[in-house]
C-alpha positions as CSV (number, residue, x, y, z in Angstrom):
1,X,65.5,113.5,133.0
2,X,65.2,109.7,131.9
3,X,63.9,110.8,128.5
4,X,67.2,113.2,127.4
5,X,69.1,110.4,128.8
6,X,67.2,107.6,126.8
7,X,67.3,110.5,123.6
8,X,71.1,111.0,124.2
9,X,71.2,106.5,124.0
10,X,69.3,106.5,121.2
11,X,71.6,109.2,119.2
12,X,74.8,107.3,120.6
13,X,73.2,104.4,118.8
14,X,72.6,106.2,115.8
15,X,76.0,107.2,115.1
16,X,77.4,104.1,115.9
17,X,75.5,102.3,113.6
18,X,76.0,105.3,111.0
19,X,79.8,104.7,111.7
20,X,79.7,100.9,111.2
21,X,78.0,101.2,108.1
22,X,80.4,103.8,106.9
23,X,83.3,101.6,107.5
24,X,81.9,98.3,105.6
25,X,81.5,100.8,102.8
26,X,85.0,101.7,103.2
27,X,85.7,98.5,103.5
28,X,83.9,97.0,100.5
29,X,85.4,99.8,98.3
30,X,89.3,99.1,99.4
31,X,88.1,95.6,98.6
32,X,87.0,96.3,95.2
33,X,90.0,98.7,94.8
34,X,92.6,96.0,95.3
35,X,91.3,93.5,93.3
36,X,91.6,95.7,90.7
37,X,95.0,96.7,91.3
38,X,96.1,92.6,91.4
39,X,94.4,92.4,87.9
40,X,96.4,95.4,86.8
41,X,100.1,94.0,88.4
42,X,98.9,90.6,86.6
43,X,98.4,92.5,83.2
44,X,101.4,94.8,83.8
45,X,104.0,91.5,84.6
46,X,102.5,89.7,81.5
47,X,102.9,92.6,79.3
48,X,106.4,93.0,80.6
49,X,106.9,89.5,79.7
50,X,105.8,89.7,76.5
51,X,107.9,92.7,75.9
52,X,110.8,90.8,76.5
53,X,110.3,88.4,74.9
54,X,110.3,90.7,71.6
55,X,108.2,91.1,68.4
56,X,108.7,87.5,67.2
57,X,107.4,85.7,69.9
58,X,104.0,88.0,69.6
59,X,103.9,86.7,66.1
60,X,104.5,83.2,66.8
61,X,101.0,83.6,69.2
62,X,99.4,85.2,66.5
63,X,100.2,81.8,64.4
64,X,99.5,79.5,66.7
65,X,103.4,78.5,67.0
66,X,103.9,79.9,70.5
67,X,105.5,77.9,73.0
């Protein structure tokens, strides 16, 4: 009787470590994944910025005569 207790412990264990491991995996993923949407809102403002700023002030970066 001790030993399907201490088997049913042991299992109980098991999947709660499984589960924790799960969920920093989650976690590092959701991590990742919002970095990479900050970069993209960063890229997506400056672009918008640069569209309204217009055609002339891309050229003046080409140059070298931007602001």
């Amino acid at each position: 009787m001790y030993e399907v207790q201490a088997f049913r412990f042991q299992d109980a264990q098991k999947a709660n470590i499984d589960t924790k491991e799960k969920i920093k995996n989650l976690n590092d993923i959701r991590f990742a994944l919002r970095e990479k949407e900050e970069k993209l809102l960063k890229q997506k403002a400056l672009h918008a910025e640069m569209m309204k700023r217009g055609v002339d002030y891309l050229a003046d970066i080409e140059h070298g005569n931007a602001p």
